[in-house]
C-alpha positions in Angstrom: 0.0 0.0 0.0 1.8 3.6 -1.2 1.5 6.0 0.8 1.1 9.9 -0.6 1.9 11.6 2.4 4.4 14.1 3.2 8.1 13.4 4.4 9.8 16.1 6.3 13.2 15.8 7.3 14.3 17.1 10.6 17.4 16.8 12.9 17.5 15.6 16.4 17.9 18.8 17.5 14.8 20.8 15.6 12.9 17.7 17.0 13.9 18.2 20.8 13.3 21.9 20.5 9.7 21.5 19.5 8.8 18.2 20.3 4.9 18.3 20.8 4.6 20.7 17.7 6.4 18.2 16.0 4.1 15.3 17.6 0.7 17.3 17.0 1.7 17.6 13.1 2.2 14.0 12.7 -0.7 13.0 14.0 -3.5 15.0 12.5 -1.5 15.2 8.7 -0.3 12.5 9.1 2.9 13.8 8.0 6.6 11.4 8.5 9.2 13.3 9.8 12.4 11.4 9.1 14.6 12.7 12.2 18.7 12.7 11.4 21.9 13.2 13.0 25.2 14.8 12.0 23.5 13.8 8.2 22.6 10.2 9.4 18.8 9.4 9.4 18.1 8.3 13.0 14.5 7.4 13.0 11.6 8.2 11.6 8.5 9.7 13.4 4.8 8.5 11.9 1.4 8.5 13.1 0.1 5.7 15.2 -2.2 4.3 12.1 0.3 4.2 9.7 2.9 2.3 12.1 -0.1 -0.4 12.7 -0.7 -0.9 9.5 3.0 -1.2 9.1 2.9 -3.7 11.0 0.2 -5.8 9.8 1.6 -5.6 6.0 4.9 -7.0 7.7 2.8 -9.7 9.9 4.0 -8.3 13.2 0.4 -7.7 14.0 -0.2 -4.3 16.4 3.0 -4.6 18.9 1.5 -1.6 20.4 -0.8 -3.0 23.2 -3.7 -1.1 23.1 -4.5 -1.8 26.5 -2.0 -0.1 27.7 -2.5 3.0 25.9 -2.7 5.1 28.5 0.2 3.6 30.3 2.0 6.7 28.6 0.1 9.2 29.1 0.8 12.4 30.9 -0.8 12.3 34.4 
């Protein structure tokens, strides 16, 4: 499955600085942020959807348990 979305790149540092800004986009444009370091691609932030269906496609199933969601949330 392609998917048409956006890429940004971003370094570690642009990330730290603006963290929730950077969370907030990803999650309602579903926007990718690929997130580098000293020109190296460290990671790569994406919505919570698009990482489950990730997941799926690769037969990992949803390694995110959702009933522990809100294990990480902010109290």
């Amino acid at each position: 499955m392609a998917d048409d979305k956006a890429t940004e790149d971003m370094t570690v540092s642009e990330v730290r600085a603006d963290l929730i800004e950077t969370l907030n986009r990803v999650g309602y444009t579903a926007t990718h942020v690929r997130v580098s370091r000293y020109g190296r691609t460290k990671g790569v932030i994406v919505d919570a959807d698009w990482y489950a269906r990730a997941c799926a496609a690769l037969g990992e199933g949803w390694r995110l348990d959702p009933a522990n969601e809100s294990a990480g949330k902010d109290a």
